[in-house]
C-alpha positions in Angstrom: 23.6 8.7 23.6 24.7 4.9 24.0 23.4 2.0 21.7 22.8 -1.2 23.2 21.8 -4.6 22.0 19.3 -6.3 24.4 18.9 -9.9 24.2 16.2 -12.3 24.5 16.0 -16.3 24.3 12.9 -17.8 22.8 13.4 -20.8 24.5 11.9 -19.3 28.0 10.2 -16.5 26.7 8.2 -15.3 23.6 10.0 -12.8 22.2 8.3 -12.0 19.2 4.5 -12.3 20.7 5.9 -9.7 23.7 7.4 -6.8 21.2 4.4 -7.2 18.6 1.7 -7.0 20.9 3.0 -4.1 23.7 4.6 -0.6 22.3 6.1 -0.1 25.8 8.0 -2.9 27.8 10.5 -4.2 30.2 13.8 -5.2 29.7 16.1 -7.0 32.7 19.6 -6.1 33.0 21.0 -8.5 33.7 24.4 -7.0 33.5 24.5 -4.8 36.6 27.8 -3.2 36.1 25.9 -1.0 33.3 24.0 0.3 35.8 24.8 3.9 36.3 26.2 3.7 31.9 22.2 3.3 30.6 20.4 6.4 30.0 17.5 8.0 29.1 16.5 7.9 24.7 19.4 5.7 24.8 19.4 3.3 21.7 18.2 -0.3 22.1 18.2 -3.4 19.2 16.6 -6.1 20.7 18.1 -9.4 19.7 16.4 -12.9 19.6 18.6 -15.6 20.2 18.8 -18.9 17.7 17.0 -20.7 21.2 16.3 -24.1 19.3 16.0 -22.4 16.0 19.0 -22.8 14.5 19.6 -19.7 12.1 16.7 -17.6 13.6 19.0 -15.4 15.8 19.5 -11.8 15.1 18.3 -8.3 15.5 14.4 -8.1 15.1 13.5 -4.4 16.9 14.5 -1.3 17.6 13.6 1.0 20.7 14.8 3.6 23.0 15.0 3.7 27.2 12.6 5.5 28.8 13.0 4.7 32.3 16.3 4.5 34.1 16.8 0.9 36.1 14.4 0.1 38.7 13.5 -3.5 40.4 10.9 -5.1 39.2 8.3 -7.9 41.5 5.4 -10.0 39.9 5.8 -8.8 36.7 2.0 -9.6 35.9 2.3 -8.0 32.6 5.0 -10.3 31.3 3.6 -13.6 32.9 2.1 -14.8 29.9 5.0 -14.7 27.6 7.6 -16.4 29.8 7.4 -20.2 29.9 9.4 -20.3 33.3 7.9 -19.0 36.5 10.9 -16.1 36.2 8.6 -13.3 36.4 7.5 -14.2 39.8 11.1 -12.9 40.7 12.3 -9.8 41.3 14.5 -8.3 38.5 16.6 -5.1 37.6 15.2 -3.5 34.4 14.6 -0.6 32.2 11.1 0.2 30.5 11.6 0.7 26.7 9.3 2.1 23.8 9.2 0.4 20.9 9.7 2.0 17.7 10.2 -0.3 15.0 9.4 -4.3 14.7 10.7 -6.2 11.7 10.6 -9.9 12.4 10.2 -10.6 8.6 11.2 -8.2 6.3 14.0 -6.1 7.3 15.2 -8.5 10.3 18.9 -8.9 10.6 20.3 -12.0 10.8 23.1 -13.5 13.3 24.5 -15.3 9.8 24.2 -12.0 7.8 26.7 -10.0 10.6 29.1 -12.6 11.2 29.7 -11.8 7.1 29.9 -7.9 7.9 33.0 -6.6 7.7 33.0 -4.7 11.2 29.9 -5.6 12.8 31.4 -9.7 12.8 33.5 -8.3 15.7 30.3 -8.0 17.9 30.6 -9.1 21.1 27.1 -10.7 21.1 28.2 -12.9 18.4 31.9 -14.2 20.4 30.1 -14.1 23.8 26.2 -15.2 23.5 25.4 -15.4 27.7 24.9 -11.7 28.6 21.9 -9.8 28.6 23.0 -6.8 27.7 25.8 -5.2 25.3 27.0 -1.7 25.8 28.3 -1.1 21.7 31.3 0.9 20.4 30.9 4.0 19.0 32.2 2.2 15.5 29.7 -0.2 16.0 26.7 1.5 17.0 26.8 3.7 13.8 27.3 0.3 11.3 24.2 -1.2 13.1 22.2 2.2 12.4 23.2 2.1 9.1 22.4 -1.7 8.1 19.1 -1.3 10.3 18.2 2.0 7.8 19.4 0.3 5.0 17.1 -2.7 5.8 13.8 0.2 5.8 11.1 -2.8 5.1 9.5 -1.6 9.0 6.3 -2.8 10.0 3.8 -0.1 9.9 0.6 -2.3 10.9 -0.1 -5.6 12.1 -3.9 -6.3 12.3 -4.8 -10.3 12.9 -3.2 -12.6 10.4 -1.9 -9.2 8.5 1.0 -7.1 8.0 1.8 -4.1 6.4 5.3 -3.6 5.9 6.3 -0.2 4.4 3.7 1.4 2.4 3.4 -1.0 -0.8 4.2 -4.6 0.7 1.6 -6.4 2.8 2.1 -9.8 4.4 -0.9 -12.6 4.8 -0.7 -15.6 6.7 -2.2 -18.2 5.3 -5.2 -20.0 7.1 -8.2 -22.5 6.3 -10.1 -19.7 4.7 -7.9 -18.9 2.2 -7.4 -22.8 1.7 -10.6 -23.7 1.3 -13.0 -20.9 0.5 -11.6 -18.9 -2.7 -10.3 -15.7 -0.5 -10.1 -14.2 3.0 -11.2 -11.2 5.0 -9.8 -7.6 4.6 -9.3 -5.9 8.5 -10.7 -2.6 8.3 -7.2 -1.2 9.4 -5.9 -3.0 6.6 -8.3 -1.5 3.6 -5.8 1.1 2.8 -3.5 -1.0 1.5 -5.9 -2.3 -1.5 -7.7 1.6 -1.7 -10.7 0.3 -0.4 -11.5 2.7 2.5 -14.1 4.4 0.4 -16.0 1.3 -1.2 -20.0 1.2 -0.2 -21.8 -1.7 1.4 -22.5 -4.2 -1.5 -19.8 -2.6 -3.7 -17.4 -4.4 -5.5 -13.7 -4.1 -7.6 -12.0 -6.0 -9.7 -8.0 -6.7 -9.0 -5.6 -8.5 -10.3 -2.8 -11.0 -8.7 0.2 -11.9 -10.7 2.5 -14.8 -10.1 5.4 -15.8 -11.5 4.3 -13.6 -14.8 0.6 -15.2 -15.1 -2.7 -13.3 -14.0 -5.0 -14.6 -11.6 -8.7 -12.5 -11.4 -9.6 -11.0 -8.0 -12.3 -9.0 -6.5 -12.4 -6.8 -3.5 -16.1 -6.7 -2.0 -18.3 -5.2 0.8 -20.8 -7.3 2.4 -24.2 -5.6 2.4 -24.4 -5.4 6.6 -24.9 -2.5 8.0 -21.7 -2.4 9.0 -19.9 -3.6 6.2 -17.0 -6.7 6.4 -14.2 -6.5 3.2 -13.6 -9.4 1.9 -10.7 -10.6 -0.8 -11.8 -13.2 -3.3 -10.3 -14.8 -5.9 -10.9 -17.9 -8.3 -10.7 -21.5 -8.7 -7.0 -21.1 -10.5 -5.5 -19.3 -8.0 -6.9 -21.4 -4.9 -5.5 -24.0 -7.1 -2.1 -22.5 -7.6 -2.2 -22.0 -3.4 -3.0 -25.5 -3.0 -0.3 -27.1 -5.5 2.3 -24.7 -3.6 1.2 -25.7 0.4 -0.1 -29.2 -0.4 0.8 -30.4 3.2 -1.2 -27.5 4.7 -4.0 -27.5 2.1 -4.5 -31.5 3.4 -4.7 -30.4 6.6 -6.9 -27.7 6.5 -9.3 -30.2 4.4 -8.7 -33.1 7.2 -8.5 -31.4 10.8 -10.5 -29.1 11.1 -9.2 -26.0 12.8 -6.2 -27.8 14.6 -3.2 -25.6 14.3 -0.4 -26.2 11.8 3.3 -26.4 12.8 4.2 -24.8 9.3 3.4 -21.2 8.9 2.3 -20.1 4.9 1.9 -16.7 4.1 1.2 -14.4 0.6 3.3 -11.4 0.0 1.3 -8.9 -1.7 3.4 -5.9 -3.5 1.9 -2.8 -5.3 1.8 -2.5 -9.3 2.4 1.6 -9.0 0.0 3.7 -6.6 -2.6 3.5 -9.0 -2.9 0.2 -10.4 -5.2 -2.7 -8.9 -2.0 -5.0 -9.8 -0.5 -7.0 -7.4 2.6 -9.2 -7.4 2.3 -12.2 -5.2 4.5 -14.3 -3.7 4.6 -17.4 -1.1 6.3 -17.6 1.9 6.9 -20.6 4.0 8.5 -20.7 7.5 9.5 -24.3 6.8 11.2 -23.4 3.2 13.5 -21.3 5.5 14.4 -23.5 7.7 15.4 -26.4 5.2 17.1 -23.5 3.8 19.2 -22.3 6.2 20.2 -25.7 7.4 21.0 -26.1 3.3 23.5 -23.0 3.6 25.2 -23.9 7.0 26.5 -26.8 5.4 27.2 -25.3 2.0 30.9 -24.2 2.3 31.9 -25.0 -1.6 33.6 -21.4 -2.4 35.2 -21.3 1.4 37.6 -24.3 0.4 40.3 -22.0 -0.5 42.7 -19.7 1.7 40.7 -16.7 3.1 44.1 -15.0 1.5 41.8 -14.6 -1.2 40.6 -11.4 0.0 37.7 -11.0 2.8 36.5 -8.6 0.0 35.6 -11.4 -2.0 34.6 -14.3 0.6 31.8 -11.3 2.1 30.3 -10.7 -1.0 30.4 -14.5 -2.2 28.9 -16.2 0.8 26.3 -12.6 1.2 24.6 -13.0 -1.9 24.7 -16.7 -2.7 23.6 -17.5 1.4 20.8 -15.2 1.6 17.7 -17.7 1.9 14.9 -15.4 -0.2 17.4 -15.1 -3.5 18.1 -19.1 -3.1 14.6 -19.9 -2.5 13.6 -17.5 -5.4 16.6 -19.3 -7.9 15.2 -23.0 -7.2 11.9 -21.2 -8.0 12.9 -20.5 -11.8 15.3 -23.2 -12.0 13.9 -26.6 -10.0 15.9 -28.7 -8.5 18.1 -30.6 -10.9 21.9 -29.7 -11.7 21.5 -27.2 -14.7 25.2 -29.1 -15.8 24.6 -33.2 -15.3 20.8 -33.1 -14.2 21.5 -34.9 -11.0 18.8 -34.7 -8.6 19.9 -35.5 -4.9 15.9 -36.5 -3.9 15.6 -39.0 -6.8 19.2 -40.5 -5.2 19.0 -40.0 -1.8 15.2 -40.1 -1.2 13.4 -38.2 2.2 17.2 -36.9 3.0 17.9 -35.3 0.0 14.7 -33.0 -0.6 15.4 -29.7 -1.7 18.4 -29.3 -1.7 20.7 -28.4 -4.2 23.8 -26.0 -4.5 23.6 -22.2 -5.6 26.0 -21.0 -8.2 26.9 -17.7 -8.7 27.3 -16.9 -12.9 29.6 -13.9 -12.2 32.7 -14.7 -10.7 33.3 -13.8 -7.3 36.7 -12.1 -7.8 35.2 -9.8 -9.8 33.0 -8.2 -7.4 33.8 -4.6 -6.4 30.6 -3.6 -4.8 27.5 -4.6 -3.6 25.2 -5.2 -6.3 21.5 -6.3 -6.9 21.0 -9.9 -7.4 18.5 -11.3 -10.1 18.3 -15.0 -8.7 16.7 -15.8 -12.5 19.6 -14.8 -14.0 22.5 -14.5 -11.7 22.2 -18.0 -9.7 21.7 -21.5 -11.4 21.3 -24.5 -9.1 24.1 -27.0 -9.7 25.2 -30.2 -7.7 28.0 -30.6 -5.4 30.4 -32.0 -7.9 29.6 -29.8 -10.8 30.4 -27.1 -8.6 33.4 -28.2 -7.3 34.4 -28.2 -11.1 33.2 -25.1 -11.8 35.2 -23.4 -9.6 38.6 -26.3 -8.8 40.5 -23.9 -10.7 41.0 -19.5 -9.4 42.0 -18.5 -12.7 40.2 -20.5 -14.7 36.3 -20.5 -13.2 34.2 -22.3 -16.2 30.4 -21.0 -17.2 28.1 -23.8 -16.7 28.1 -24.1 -20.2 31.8 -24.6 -20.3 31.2 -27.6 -18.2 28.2 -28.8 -20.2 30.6 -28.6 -23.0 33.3 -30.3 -21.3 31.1 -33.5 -20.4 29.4 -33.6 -23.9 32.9 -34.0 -24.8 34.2 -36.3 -22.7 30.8 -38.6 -23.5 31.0 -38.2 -27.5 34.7 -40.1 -27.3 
């Protein structure tokens, strides 16, 4: 069996919509020289390209050929996902099932593999035009092995839900939810919150906790005869929504239904299989991008000779540049340099917004394996200079409270 990596580019064709909505599809190949290579139940990762996303690229399904290479003409079933008039045209391609979709959770980023030490050596990442990559045999069983590792699948998507694994479900966040205390429950989506056998007119309390406060819920049934489920919560936590998504909460309260550009959702994980607990989280699509453009520029523990061991520069810029641990750490921690308490929007105004550096408390060198990162406790935003400080010297890397120390020093002479 080979294992491919197909590739896709948003920016003439909807990628995501295509693969979410269709479990079997077609796929051009474009690189007719693989022509009599592909075979049936051969492995497929379908890649989305960064189109003009930068830092979205990367590996966002999994599938397998069922159909060896035939032309395709008027590919009807496509038309509404390209945004080109390229399905009128006749293709090469091979039909594929898909088995897995993880365009959140579990998705694997182009930044994340050019840190891997054997899968940085893609092709797809040196030589981004082709369609199609036929991979090594050293390869293809790295990929399988991240893609397990990263087991967060989506089992069901049902309108603005997700369920991803079987205690994590994903809500995306609309004018309902902004403005009227709660949203509906699909009927697919029940399971999830142990509702499939509540009665018409029956309610259940829940709780949602964030960031280590409770917030009250209820599940309900409307009394129709065929009953809708319904989530509801109180005035704090519509509150705590609203103070998180301000920009969408005005817009939702000024336009109407008009769509908006920035996509809020609510991460729901189970307490335990039989608690009505929840931990809740928010997710924004625009938090990632600030933050992704925020690590591409961040190069402060890269200064130095990569002689310093490509043991030490993966794990380094793997844990402090992955985008949820950041986002979590400036979560705890705010804004502000824990060291000076420089702030680069109260200096820099609209241009420096959120951002901040992301220190690491343990010292890189002394990594030996991949570990699980507490952003509480294991990153502390600092500025640029602090951190320069912090690390200026390899054998000598100060705490932040060596460097407090320092310039409380320094300011008592």
């Amino acid at each position: 069996m080979n294992t491919w990596i197909f590739q896709g580019n948003p920016k003439i064709f909807d990628i995501d919509t295509y693969i979410k909505k269709h479990k079997y599809i077609w796929w051009s190949l474009r690189q007719e020289h693989f022509l009599d290579t592909i075979e049936l139940d051969d492995e497929v990762f379908l890649w989305r390209s960064d189109g003009n996303n930068r830092g979205t690229g990367g590996i966002l399904a999994k599938a397998k050929v069922i159909s060896l290479p035939e032309e395709r003409t008027n590919d009807k079933t496509s038309q509404n996902y390209w945004y080109t008039d390229e399905w009128e045209n006749p293709y090469l391609a091979v039909k594929l099932e898909v088995l897995q979709v993880r365009l959140e959770d579990g998705f694997i980023s182009r930044l994340s593999l050019l840190e891997h030490p054997v899968l940085k050596e893609l092709l797809i990442l040196r030589l981004r035009q082709q369609t199609n990559y036929l991979l090594s045999k050293e390869h293809a069983i790295e990929l399988q092995g991240l893609w397990s590792a990263n087991n967060h699948s989506t089992l069901l998507r049902s309108h603005s839900w997700e369920i991803i694994g079987e205690e994590i479900a994903i809500k995306e966040l609309d004018k309902s939810t902004f403005l009227h205390h709660g949203t509906g429950i699909p009927k697919e989506v029940r399971r999830f919150f142990s509702a499939i056998d509540m009665k018409r007119g029956e309610r259940r309390e829940i709780a949602l906790e964030y960031k280590q406060r409770v917030y009250h819920a209820r599940l309900e049934m409307d009394k129709h005869s065929s009953p809708r489920s319904r989530l509801l919560w109180k005035a704090d936590f519509s509150e705590t929504i609203r103070n998180q998504f301000q920009n969408a909460y005005s817009h939702f309260l000024n336009k109407d239904d008009e769509s908006l550009n920035e996509v809020t959702k609510l991460r729901f994980e189970k307490v335990g299989s039989s608690s009505d607990t929840y931990l809740v989280e928010f997710l924004s699509s625009i938090d990632s991008e600030v933050l992704i453009e925020d690590l591409e520029s961040e190069e402060i523990e890269l200064y130095e000779p990569r002689a310093e061991g490509n043991l030490v520069t993966y794990y380094g810029r793997r844990y402090e540049r992955d985008p949820i641990n950041r986002k979590r750490a400036i979560e705890f921690h705010g804004l502000s340099c824990k060291v000076c308490g420089f702030n680069f929007e109260e200096v820099y105004g609209e241009r420096g917004k959120d951002f901040i550096e992301v220190h690491h408390v343990k010292p890189l060198s002394t990594l030996e394996e991949e570990i699980v990162i507490d952003p509480e406790q294991d990153l502390v935003p600092v500025c640029a200079n602090c951190h320069r400080m912090i690390h200026r010297r390899r054998d000598n890397i100060l705490t932040v409270r060596d460097l407090k120390d320092l310039i409380d020093s320094k300011n008592s002479r």
